[in-house]
C-alpha positions as CSV (number, residue, x, y, z in Angstrom):
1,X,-66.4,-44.3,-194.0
2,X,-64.9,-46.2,-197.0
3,X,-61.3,-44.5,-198.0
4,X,-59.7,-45.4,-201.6
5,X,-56.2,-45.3,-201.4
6,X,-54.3,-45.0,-205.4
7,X,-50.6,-45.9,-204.8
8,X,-48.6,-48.4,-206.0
9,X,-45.8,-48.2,-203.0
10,X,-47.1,-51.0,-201.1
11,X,-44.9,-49.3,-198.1
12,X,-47.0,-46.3,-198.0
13,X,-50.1,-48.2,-198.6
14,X,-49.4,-50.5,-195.4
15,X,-48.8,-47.3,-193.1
16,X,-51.7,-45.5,-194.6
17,X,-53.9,-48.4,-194.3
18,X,-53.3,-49.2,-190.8
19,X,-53.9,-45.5,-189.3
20,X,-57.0,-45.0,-191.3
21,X,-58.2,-48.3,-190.1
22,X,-57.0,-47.5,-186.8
23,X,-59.6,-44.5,-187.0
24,X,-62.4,-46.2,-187.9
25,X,-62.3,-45.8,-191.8
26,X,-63.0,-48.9,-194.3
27,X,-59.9,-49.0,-196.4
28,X,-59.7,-50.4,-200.0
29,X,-56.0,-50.3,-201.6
30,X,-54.9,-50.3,-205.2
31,X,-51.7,-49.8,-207.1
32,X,-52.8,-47.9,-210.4
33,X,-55.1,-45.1,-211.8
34,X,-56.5,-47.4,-213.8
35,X,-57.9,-49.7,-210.8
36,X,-58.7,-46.8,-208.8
37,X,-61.9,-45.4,-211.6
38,X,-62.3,-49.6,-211.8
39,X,-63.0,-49.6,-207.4
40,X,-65.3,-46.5,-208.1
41,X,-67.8,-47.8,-210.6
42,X,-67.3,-50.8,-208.6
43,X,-68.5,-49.9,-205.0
44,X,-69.1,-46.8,-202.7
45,X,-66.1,-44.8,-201.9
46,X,-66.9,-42.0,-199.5
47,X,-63.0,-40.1,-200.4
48,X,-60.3,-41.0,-202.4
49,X,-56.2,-40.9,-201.8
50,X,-54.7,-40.7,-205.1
51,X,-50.4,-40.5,-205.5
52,X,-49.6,-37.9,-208.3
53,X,-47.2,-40.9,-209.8
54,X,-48.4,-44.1,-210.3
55,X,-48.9,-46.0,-213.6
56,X,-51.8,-46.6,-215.7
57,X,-52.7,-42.9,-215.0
58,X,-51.3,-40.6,-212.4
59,X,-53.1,-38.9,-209.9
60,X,-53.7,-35.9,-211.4
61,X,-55.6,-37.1,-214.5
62,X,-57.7,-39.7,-212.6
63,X,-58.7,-36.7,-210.0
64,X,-60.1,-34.9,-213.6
65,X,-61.7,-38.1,-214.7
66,X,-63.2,-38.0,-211.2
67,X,-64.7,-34.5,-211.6
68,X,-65.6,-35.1,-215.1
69,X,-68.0,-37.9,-214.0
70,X,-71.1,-38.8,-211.9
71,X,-69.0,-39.0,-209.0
72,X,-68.0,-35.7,-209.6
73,X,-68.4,-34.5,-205.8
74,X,-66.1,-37.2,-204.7
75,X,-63.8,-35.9,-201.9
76,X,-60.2,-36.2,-203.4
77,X,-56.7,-35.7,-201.1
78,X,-53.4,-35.8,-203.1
79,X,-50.2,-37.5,-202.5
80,X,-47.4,-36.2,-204.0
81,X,-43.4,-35.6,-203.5
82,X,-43.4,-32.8,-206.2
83,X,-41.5,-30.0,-204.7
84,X,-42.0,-26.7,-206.3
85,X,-45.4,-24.8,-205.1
86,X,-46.6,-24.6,-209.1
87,X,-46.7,-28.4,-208.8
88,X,-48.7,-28.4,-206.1
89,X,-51.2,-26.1,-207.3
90,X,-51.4,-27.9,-210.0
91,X,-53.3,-31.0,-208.1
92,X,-55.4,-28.9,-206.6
93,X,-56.6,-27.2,-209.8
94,X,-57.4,-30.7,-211.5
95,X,-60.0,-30.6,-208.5
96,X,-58.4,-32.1,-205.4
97,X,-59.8,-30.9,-202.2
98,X,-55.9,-31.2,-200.3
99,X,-52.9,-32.7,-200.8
100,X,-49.8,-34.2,-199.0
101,X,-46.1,-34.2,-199.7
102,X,-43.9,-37.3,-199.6
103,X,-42.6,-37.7,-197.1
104,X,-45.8,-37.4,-194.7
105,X,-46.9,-38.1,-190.7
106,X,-49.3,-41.2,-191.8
107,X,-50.8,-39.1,-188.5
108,X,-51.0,-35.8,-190.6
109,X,-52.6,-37.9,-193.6
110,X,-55.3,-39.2,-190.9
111,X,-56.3,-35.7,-189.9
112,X,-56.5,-34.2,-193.3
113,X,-58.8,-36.9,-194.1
114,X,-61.1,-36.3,-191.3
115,X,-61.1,-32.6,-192.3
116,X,-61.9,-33.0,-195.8
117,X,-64.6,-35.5,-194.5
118,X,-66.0,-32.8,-192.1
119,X,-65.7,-29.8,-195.1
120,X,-67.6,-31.8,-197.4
121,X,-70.5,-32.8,-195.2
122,X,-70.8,-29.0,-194.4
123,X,-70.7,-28.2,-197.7
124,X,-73.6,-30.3,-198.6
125,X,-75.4,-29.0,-196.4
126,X,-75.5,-25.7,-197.0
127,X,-77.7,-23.8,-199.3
128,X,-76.1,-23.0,-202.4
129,X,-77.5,-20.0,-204.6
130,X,-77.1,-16.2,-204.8
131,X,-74.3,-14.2,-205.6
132,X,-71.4,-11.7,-204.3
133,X,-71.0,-8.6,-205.7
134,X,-67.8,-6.0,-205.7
135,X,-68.0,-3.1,-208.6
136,X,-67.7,-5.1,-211.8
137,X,-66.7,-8.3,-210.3
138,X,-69.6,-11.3,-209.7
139,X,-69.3,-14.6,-208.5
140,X,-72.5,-16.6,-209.3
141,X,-72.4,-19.2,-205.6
142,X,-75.3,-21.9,-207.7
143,X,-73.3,-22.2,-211.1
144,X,-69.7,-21.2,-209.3
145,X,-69.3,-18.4,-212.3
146,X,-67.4,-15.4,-212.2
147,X,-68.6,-12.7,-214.9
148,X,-66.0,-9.2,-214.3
149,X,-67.9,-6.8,-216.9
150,X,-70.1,-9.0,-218.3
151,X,-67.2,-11.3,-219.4
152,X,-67.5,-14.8,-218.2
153,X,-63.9,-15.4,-216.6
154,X,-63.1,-19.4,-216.0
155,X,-61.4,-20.2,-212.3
156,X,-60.7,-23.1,-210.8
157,X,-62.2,-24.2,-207.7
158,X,-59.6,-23.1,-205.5
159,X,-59.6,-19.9,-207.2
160,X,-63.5,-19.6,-207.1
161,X,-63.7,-20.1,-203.2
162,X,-60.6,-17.3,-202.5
163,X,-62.5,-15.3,-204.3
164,X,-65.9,-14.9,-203.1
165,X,-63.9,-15.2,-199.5
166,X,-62.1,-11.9,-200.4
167,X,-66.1,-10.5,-201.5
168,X,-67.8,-11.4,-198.9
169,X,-64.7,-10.0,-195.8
170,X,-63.8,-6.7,-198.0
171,X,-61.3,-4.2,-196.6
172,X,-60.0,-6.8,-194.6
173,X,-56.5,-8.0,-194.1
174,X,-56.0,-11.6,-193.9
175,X,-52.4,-13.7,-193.5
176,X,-51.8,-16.9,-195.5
177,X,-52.2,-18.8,-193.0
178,X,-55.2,-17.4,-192.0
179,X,-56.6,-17.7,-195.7
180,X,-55.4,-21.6,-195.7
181,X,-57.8,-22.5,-192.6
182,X,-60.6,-20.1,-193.6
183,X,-61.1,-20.4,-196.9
184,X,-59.9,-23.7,-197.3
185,X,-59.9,-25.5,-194.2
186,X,-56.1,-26.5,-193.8
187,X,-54.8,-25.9,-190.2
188,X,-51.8,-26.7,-191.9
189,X,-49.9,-26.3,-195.1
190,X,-47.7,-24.6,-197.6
191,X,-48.3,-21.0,-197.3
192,X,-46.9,-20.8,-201.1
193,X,-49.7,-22.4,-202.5
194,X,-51.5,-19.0,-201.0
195,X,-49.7,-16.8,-203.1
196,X,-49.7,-18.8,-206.1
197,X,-53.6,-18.6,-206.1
198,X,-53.5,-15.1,-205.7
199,X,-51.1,-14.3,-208.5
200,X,-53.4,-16.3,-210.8
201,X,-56.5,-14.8,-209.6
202,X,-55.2,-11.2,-210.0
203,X,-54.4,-12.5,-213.5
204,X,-57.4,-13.5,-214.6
205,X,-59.4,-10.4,-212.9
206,X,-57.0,-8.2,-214.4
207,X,-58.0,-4.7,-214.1
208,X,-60.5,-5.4,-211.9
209,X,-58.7,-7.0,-209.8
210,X,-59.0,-5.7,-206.0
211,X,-56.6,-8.1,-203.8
212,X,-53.8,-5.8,-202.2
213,X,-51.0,-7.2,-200.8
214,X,-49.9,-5.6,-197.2
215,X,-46.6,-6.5,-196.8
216,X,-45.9,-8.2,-193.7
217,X,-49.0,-8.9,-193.0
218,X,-51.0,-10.5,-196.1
219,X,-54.0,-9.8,-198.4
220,X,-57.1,-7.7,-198.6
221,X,-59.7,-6.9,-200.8
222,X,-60.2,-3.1,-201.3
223,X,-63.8,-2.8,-202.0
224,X,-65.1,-0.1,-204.4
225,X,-68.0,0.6,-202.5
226,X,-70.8,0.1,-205.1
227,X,-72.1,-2.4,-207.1
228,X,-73.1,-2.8,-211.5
């Protein structure tokens, strides 16, 4: 596999470098956004680690120039010493698949990596198409739309994924860490980043939004028992 690595501290680069190389991986290192999209339309890059500040453009807006593009499906991991959960989600909505806060087990970097490796070879692999279904509330799997009433409501991917997870295990109560590993494959993480998705989901649902929250115990989606 052939890993990008984005930052421009050449002491986390070394570490990084050396445990991914350790694992097997191919390991190409540069110190700026700019040099990053330059390696990409360069040569094949199976997944990219991009830190959230680095110059010539940070993380986040090289991850959205990454989506934007024809390399669109490029597996992405964050790096970032941001602290508040907002900050976080906020990688992750410019279309990272995970992240990792400064300071970080170069170990725990290695594993993520072969995790998001592993979820997105499943992910090709399975069919896409179809649709879930909940009272008013549709997510589209093929063109990743919602439509609640026949509105069109815009969600990121993160937000997309929790939702058609909440469809598709209805009356169910899940804990946050449960929802980490099973709708996005994290055996570990910041359970904030959990609620923060939920909060904005319920926003843009609105009224038609079904995600309870059981105190103590976590989320579930109270189905309505019929369909449009």
């Amino acid at each position: 596999m052939h890993i990008l690595v984005a930052d421009d501290d050449p002491v986390v680069t070394d570490v990084v470098r050396r445990y991914l190389e350790r694992d097997g991986m191919q390991v190409v290192v540069v110190g700026s956004g700019a040099a990053a999209l330059d390696e990409l339309d360069r040569n094949h890059v199976d997944l990219a680690i991009l830190d959230v500040m680095m110059p010539e453009g940070n993380g986040i807006d090289v991850c959205r120039r990454i989506r934007a593009g024809r390399h669109g499906n490029l597996p992405v991991i964050m790096l970032t010493a941001l602290g508040e959960a907002e900050d976080r989600v906020l990688g992750l909505e410019s279309g990272a698949d995970d992240y990792v806060a400064k300071p970080f087990s170069p170990r725990e970097l290695s594993l993520r990596v072969q995790s998001v490796l592993r979820r997105s070879s499943a992910a090709a692999a399975e069919p896409a198409g179809g649709s879930v279904t909940d009272g008013d509330v549709t997510a589209d799997l093929a063109a990743r739309e919602v439509v609640v009433g026949g509105r069109a409501v815009s969600t990121t991917k993160r937000e997309f994924d929790l939702l058609v997870f909440f469809l598709r295990h209805p009356d169910t109560v899940f804990a946050r860490d449960e929802l980490l590993e099973r709708v996005w494959g994290w055996k570990f993480g910041d359970l904030s980043t959990v609620t923060v998705h939920v909060k904005r989901l319920r926003a843009k649902l609105g009224e038609s939004s079904r995600i309870e929250t059981v105190w103590g115990r976590g989320y579930r989606w109270t189905s309505r028992g019929d369909t449009p």
